[in-house]
Every structure is written in structure tokens, then in C-alpha cells.
C-alpha positions in Angstrom: 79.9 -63.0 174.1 80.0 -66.2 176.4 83.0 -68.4 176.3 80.8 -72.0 175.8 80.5 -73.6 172.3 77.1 -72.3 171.0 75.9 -75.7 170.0 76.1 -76.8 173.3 74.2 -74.0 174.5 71.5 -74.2 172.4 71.0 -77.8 172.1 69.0 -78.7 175.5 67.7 -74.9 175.9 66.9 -74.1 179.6 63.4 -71.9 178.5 62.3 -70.3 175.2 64.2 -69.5 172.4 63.8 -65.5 172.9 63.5 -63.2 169.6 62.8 -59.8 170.9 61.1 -57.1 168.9 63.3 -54.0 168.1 61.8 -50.9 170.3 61.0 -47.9 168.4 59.8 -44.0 170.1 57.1 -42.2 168.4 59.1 -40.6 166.2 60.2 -43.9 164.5 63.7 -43.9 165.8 65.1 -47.1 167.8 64.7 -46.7 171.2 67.3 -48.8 173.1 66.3 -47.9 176.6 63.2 -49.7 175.9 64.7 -52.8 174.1 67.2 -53.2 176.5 64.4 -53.4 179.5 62.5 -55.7 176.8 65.6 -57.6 176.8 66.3 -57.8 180.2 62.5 -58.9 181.0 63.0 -62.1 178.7 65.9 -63.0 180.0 64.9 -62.8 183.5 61.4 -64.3 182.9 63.9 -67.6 181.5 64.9 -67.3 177.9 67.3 -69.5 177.0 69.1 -67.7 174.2 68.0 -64.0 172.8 67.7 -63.9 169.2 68.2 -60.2 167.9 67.4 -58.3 165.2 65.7 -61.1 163.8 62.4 -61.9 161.6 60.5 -60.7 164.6 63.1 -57.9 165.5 62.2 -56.4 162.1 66.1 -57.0 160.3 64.5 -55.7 157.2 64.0 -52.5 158.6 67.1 -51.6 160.1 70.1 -49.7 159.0 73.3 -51.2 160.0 73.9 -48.6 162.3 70.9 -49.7 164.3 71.4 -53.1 164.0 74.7 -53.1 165.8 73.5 -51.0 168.3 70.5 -53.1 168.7 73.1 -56.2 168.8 75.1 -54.7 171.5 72.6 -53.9 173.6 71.3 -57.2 173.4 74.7 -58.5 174.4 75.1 -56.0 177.3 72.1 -57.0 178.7 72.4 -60.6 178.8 75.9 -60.2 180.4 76.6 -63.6 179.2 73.7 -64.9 181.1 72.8 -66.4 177.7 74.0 -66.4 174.0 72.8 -63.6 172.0 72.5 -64.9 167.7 72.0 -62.0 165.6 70.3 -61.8 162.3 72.1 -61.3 158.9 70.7 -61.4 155.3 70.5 -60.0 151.9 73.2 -60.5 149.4 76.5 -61.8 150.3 78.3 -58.8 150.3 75.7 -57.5 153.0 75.2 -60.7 155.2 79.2 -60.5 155.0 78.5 -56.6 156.4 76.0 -57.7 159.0 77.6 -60.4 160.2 81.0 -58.5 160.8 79.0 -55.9 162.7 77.3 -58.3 165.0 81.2 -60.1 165.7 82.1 -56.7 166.8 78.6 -56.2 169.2 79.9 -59.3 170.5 77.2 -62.0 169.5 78.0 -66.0 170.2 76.3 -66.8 166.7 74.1 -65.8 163.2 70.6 -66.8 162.1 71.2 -66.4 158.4 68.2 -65.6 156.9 67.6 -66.2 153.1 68.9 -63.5 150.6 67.3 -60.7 148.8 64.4 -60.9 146.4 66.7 -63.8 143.7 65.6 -67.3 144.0 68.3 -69.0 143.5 70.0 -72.7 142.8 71.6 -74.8 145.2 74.6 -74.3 144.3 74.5 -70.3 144.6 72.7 -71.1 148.1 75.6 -73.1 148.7 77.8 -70.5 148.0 76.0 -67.5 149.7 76.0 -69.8 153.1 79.8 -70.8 152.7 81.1 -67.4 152.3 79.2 -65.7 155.1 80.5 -68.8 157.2 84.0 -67.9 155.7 83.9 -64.5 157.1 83.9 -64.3 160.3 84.8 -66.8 163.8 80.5 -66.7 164.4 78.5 -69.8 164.6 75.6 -70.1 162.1 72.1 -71.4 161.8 70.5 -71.3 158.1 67.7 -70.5 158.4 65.2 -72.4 155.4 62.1 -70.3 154.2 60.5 -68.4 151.2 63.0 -68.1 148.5 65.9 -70.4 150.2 64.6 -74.1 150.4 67.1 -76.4 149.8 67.8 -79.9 149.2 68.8 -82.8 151.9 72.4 -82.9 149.7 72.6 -79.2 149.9 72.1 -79.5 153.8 74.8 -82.5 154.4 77.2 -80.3 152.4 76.0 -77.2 154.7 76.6 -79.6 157.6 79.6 -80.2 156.8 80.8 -76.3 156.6 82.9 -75.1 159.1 80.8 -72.4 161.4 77.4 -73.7 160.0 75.8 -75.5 163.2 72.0 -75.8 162.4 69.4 -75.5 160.2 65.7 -73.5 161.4 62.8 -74.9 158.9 60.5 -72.2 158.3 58.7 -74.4 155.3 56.5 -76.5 157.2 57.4 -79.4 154.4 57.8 -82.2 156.9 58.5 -85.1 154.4 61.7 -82.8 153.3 62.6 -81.9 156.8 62.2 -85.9 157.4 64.9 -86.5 154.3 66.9 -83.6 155.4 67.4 -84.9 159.3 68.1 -88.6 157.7 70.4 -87.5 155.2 72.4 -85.4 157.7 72.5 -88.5 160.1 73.6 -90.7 157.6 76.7 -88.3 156.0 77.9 -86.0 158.8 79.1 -87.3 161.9 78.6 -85.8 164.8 75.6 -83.7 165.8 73.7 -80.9 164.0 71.1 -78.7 165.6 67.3 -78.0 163.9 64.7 -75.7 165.1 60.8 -75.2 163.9 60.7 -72.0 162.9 57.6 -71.5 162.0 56.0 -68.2 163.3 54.1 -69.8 165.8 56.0 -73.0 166.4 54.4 -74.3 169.2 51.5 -75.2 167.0 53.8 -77.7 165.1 56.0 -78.8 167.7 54.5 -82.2 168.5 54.5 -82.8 164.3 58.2 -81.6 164.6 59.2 -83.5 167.8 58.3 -86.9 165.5 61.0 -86.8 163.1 63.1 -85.7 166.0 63.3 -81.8 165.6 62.8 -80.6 169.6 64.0 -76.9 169.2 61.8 -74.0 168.2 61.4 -70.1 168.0 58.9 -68.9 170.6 57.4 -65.4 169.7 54.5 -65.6 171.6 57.5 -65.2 174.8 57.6 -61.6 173.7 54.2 -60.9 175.3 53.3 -63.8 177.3 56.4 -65.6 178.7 53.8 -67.6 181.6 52.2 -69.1 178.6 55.4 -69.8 176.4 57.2 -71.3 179.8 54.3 -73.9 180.5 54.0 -74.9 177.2 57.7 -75.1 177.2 57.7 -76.9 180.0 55.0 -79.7 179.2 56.6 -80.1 175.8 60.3 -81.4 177.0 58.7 -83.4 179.5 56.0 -85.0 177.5 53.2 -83.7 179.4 51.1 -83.5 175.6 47.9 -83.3 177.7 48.9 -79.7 179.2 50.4 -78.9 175.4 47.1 -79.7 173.6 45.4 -77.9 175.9 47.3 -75.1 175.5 46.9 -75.3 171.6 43.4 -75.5 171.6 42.6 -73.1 174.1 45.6 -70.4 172.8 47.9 -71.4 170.2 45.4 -72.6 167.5 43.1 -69.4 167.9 46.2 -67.0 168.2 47.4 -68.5 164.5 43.6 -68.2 163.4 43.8 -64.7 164.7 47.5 -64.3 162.9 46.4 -65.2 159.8 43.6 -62.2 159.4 46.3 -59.5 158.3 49.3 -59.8 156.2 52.7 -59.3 158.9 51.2 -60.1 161.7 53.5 -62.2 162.6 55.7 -59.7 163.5 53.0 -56.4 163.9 50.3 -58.7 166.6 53.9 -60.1 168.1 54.6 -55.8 169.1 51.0 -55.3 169.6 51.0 -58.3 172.4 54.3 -56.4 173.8 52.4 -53.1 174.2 49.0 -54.6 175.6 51.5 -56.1 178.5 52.9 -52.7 179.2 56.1 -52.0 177.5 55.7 -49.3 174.7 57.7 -50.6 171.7 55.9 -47.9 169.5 54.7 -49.3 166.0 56.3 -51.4 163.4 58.2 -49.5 160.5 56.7 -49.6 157.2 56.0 -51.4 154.8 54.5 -53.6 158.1 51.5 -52.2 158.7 49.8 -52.2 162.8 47.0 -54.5 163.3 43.4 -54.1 163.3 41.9 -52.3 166.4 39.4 -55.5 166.9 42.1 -57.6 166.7 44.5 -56.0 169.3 41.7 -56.2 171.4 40.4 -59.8 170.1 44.6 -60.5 171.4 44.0 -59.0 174.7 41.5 -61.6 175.1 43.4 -64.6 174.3 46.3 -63.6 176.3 43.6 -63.4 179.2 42.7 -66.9 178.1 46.2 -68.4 177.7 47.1 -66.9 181.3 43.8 -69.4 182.7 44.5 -71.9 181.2 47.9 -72.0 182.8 46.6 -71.1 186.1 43.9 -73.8 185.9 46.8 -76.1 185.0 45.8 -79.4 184.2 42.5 -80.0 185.8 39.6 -81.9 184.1 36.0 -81.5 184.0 33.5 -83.9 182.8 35.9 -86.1 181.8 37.2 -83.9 179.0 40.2 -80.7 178.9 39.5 -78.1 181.1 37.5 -75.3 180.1 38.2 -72.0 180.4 35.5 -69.1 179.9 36.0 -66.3 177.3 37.5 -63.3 179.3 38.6 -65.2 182.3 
């Protein structure tokens, strides 16, 4: 755990927003030598935070016992280098469970992810947030998606929680994340964080970065940190040239490629991992691994993404720079 406010360290993030896959052997088991060297390779190629046991990180699929041993791991490695937020979800009583374990890992914060299966009120949603809040000294980011969508009132009130620091929109619903950030400007003093966390943010991130929402989850970082870092880095410093042509040329055909198979959010994510060396075995069922063509149609982009960054922002003809397939 690092001693500076979590906020703070998350609000002008130094690199990506890191959400590591969880490392498994080929029996299935969770294999934490490998995780901690995927760990330790995204912290030292410049994450700015390591999100564990996450969406990505496959929290649906782990037992509690793995999950804090995942969390610590994460925590060991970073060595305070960075903050570590772990995932926590499902019912209260569970989050409650999670997020106890991951206070005793030693994580800075929580991404609280919606609960289980019920689609509930605002009020209930109200609840379920205030009472993991409640239970332990952890900063949290709700995180907004699928069956937990709330209302700008429901956010100012969540703003205005004790523990509860940010808010991750994994809707898309700009008009609502547009009443949501005005709302919460208007009511709450002081500042509150947001993140686009959409699984492939950067392809939103200049719609996001017009109502004023900067932060984002990076998962392409697992497997290609070059790319993530120079998109990254044309983003916060307005260079939109380099970050369009880094959406057209990777980021628009890798969400193409995403959408083909049902999880590949998380499943291509590991499959990119592998194809740059680092055997994180398979994801756990009921994910399912990707297509044989597209691993291979992933190889290619990577290849792609890589020159387009090392072409950096050269022109030709007047229009983007081109990059051949394969090179």
C-alpha cells in the first residue's frame, strides 16, 4: 500500500491505467510466478496504477483464496511504485468479503463492479455502494455497466459517500455521462474522478475528453504497452493527429476484430499477452479462447500498431501515413 491519497494518484496518471490478466498453468491453477513477472513488466514498461483482479483479470472466475493471493502479489510487486485497486463484486455480503481481503493484500483502493445477476433500483444500488464503502478504510471507484446504470442524483449522492472517489462508465451513454459530470459539479464540492471504461477505451477517448472525462482503462497495455504509451502520450498532450492515426490504423480494426467472438474482450486481451511471449495459459470457463484466425489476424495488427508508432507522425501525399499490412 502507498501512503499518498489515491485520488491524487490517479487523477493526472503518469502512463496507462494497467489491468493485468490473471496467469493461469496448464492445469488451470493460478500461476503467480507468471502474474507477478506480468505485473512487474507493466509496471516497468510505465503503468501508472495496476488494476487487479479486475474485468480483464477474470474476478468472475476466481475464488477468494486466489484473488487475495493474486492481490498481494500485485502489491508486492509494485512495491509502492504505484497503487494497486482491486476488484470486488457480487452481492453485498461478498463485495463486503472481497473487499476485506484485498485491505488485508494491502491494496490503495476498489473498482466495485456491479452486483450479481439482480437489476436493481437506485436506491438498492445506493445501498450496495454505501455499505461496501462502510466496510472497510479502501477508496472506491463504481464502476457503471450492464445491470448497474444509475442516475446523475444517484451519482451526487455516491459523490458525496465517504470512500467513494470515482465513477468508471462502461455504458457508452454520453448524454448521461454529460448530466452525470454536471450534476456532480453542481452538488459536490470538491473534485471527483471519472474514467472511460469501455473495453477498448482509447477508441472513445477523444468523445470522452469533450464532456471532460480524460482517464481511461487501457487493456490493449497488457500486450502492446509501445502502442498504449504513444497513444497515451499523444492524447494528454493533444497531439489528435498521432491519436487518429493510431485509431484508424489499430484501435478501430482491433474493436472490429473484438467484436467477432463473445469475451473477447478479456480472451483476445490473454491471447495478445501470449503472442508477445508470456504464457498466461487460457481463460477459465465459461470464456471461451479465441478463434485460431483471429489470434493470428491479432498478431497482425499488433505488427501494425508497432509501425505505426515507429513511423510516428510522418505524412505521405498529403494524407496519414500509411502503413502496409504485415510491416
Amino acid at each position: 500500500m502507498s501512503s499518498a491519497p489515491l485520488a491524487a494518484r490517479l487523477s493526472v496518471p503518469s502512463g496507462p491505467l494497467f489491468f493485468p490478466v490473471t496467469a493461469y498453468d496448464r492445469a488451470g491453477a493460478v500461476n503467480l510466478d507468471v502474474y507477478r513477472e506480468h505485473v512487474r513488466r507493466g509496471v516497468e514498461a510505465g503503468a501508472a496504477a495496476v488494476f487487479a483482479c479486475c474485468g480483464t483479470g477474470e474476478f468472475h472466475a476466481l475464488t477468494p483464496e486466489e484473488f487475495q493471493d493474486c492481490v498481494r502479489a500485485a502489491v508486492e510487486e509494485t512495491a509502492g511504485r504505484v497503487p494497486v485497486v482491486a476488484g470486488a463484486g457480487y452481492g453485498t455480503a461478498l463485495a463486503v468479503r472481497y473487499a476485506r481481503l484485498a485491505e488485508e493484500a494491502g491494496a490503495d483502493g476498489l473498482l466495485a463492479m456491479p452486483p450479481y445477476l439482480v437489476v436493481a433500483g437506485q436506491e438498492g444500488l445506493l445501498r450496495h455502494y454505501t455499505e461496501l464503502a462502510a466496510a472497510t478504510s479502501l477508496d472506491i471507484v463504481v464502476y457503471q455497466r450492464d445491470n448497474a446504470v444509475f442516475t446523475p442524483e444517484t451519482v451526487v449522492a455516491l459523490a458525496r459517500t465517504e470512500g467513494v472517489i470515482g465513477f468508471k462508465d462502461g455504458t457508452g451513454d454520453l448524454d448521461l455521462m454529460q448530466r452525470v459530470v454536471s450534476a456532480v459539479r453542481s452538488e459536490v464540492p470538491g473534485d471527483f474522478l471519472y474514467f472511460n471504461g469501455l473495453p477498448t477505451a482509447e477508441l472513445t477517448g477523444l468523445a470522452y475528453r469533450g464532456i471532460g472525462i480524460t482517464l481511461y482503462s487501457s487493456a490493449v497495455f497488457c500486450f502492446a504497452p509501445e502502442i498504449a504509451l504513444a497513444y497515451h502520450r499523444a492524447f494528454g498532450s493533444g497531439d489528435d493527429a498521432t491519436v487518429n492515426r493510431l485509431l484508424d490504423g489499430f484501435y478501430r480494426p482491433l474493436v472490429e476484430l473484438r467484436a467477432k467472438g463473445r469475451g473477447y474482450a478479456v480472451s483476445l486481451v490473454k491471447a495478445g499477452v501470449r503472442l508477445r511471449g508470456l504464457d498466461v495459459g487460457e481463460v477459465r470457463p465459461p470464456l471461451h479462447e479465441p478463434a485460431e484466425e483471429h489470434i493470428k489476424e491479432l498478431g497482425r495488427l499488433i505488427e501494425r500498431g508497432h509501425a505505426l508508432v515507429e513511423a510516428g507522425p510522418a505524412r505521405v501525399e498529403g494524407g496519414p501515413a500509411r502503413v502496409e499490412e504485415g510491416k
